[in-house]
N, C-alpha and C positions, 0 to 999 in steps of 0.2 A: 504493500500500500504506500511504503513510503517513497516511491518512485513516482506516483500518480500525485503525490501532495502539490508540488509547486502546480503541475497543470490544474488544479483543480481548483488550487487557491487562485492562480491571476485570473481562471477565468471568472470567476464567483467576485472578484474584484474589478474586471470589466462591467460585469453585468451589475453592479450595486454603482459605480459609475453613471450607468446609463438610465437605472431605477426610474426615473423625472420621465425621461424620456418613454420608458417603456410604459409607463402608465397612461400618456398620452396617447399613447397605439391601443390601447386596449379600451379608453375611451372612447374611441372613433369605431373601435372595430362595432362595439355596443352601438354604439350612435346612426350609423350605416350601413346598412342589411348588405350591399353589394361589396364591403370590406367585411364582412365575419367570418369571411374561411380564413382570416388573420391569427384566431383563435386554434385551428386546425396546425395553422405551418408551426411552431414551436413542435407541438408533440410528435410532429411528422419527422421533424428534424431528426428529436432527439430517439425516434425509435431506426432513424439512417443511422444513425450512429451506433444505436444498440447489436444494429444486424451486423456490424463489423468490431465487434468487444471482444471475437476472439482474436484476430488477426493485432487488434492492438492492444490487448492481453501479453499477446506474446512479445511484442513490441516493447513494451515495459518492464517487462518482466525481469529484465538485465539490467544493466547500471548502464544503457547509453544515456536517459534521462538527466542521471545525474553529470555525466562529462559533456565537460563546455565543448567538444568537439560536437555533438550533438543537437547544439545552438545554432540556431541561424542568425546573423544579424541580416539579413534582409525581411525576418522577424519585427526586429525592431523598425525598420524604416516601414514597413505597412502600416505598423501601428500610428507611428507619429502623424502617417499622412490621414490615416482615419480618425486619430483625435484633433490633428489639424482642419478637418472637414468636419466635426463636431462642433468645433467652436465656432467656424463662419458660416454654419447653420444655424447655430443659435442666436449668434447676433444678431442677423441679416432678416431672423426671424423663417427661414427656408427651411422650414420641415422636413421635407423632403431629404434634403443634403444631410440635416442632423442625424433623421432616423437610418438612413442606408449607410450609416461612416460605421453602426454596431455591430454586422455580420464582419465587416471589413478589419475592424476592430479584433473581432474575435477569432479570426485567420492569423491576423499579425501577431496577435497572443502565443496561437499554437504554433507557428511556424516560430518563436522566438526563444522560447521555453521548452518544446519538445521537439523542434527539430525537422525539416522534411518529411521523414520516415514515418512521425507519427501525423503531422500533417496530412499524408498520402493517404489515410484510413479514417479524417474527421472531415476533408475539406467538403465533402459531398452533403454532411448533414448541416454542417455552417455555411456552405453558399445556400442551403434552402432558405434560409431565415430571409433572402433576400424577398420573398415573396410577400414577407407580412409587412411589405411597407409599401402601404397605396402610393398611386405616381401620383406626381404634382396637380394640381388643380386645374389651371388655365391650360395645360396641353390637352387633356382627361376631358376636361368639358366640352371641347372644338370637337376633339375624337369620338365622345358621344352624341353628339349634334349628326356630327356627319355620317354617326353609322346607325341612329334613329332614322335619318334619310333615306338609307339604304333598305334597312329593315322593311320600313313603309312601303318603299317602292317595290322590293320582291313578294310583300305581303297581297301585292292591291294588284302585282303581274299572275301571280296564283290566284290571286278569287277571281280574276276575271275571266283565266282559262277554266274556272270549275262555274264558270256562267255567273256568279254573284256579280251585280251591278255593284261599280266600287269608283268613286272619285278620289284622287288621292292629291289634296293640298299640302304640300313639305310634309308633315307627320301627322297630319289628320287623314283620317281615312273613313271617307263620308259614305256610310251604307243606306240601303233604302229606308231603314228602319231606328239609325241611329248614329251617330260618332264617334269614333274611337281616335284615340292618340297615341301614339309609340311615344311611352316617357320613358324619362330616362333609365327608371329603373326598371323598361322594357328592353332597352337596349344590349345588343350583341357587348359592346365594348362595355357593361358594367360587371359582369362578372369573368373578363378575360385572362385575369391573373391569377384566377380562382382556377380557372381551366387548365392555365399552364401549369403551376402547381400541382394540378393534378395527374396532369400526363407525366412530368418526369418525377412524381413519389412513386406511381405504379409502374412507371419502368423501371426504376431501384428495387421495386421487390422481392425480385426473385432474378439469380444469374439468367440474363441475353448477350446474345449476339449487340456486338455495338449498333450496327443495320438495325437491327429488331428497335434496341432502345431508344437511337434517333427519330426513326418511321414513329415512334408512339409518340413521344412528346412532341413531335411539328405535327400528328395528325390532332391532339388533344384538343386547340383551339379551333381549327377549322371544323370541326366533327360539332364544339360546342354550338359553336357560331353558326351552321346548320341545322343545329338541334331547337337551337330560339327562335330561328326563322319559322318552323315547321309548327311549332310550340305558337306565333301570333299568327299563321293563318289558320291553325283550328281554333284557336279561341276568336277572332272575324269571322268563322265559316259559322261557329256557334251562335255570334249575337246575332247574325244576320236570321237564323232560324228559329233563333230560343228568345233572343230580346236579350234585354237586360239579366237576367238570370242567368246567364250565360258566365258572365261577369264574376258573380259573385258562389264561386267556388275554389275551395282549397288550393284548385290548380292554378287557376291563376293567382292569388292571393303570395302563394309561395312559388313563384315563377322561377326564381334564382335556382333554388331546390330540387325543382323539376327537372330544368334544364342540368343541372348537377348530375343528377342520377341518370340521365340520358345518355349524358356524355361519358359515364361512366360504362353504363351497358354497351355503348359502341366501341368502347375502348377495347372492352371485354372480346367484343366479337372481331376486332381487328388484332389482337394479340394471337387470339387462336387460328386468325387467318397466317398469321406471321410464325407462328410457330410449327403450323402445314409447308410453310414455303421454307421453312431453314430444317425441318428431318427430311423434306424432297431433294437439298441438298448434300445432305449428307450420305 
């Protein structure tokens, strides 16, 4: 155990560091239904790291811990620059730059303290942390704008080939019977970090092929972003038939959720397509 001390203490001292800050993310996460799989990425993380406790078991398990050969100082320079990006987030009032300088932070920690080698068996569960920190505001908002646009438009191109009369003004979409809006928190782009997050924790799962593992996490977001399209032209196909009542079901209610678990099942079914194509290789 006492190999593991100093790594356990700077990180525990990173993270009490950052305490202000972290409670701030978890306010927002609460605050903002399309940031709550913020609450997800920590446990994700720290169970990436759990699936590799034996390989850096053994890692430890000798005295390179303890000898300064085992030291990075390029350790230390990550850190400086990630607390240096701490502090001119905080001034500057930039969020953003404060919360993303803590995975960053906690990289230059383990590469500084324990070395490459142990580095080499954590970096995958501390680059996830980077997911729990929503992107900046004014870029997020334009991004949402433009793909509530999108949305609209392929929603109101589908009802019109399934014969629904459909006017579509920017993000209003005017049916015979009533109006609907693509808000924001119908939008593709509000739960798309949510998506990526999700495709590269279920590619870590379980040993792939690198092929395998890239094909999942670049299919994760477009599969989602497909999934919400499909997800606002049945809920349109519905008010157009049902009225208002339509509306007011679980399903849409919890839209993020849905689309969640969609993307999840097609993951599912593209993994097992992927993993037909790589025993056909072998």
């Amino acid at each position: 155990m006492s190999n593991w001390t100093p790594l356990v203490a700077a990180g525990a001292a990173t993270l009490l560091l950052y305490a202000p800050l972290l409670a701030g993310l978890a306010a927002d996460w609460t605050r903002f239904p399309n940031q709550s799989h913020g609450f997800a990425v920590p446990v994700i993380a720290a169970y990436l790291i759990w699936m590799r406790r034996g390989a850096l078991a053994a890692e430890l398990s000798g005295s390179s811990l303890a000898a300064s050969s085992a030291r990075s100082n390029a350790g230390f320079v990550v850190l400086a620059a990630a607390l240096g990006v701490l502090v001119i987030g905080s001034l500057t009032g930039e969020t953003f730059l404060a919360r993303i300088s803590l995975p960053i932070a906690l990289l230059g920690v383990v590469l500084f303290v324990g070395g490459p080698r142990v580095l080499c068996h954590l970096w995958v569960g501390l680059a996830y942390l980077f997911f729990m920190v929503p992107l900046p505001y004014l870029p997020l908002k334009t991004l949402t704008y433009r793909s509530r646009l999108f949305d609209a438009s392929a929603t109101a191109m589908a009802l019109r080939s399934l014969g629904v009369p459909v006017l579509q003004e920017g993000v209003m979409l005017h049916l015979a019977n009533m109006t609907l809006e693509v808000a924001d928190e119908c939008s593709s782009v509000a739960g798309i970090a949510a998506l990526i997050a999700l495709g590269v924790a279920y590619a870590q799962m379980k040993p792939r092929p690198l092929w395998a593992r890239s094909a999942l996490v670049l299919a994760a977001a477009p599969l989602g972003l497909g999934a919400n399209i499909v997800r606002l032209i049945l809920t349109a196909l519905a008010a157009y038939l049902l009225g208002p009542i339509a509306l007011d079901n679980i399903i849409h209610r919890f839209g993020g959720t849905t689309v969640f678990l969609a993307t999840m099942l097609l993951l599912l079914a593209l993994d097992r397509l992927l993993s037909c194509a790589a025993r056909s290789r072998e």
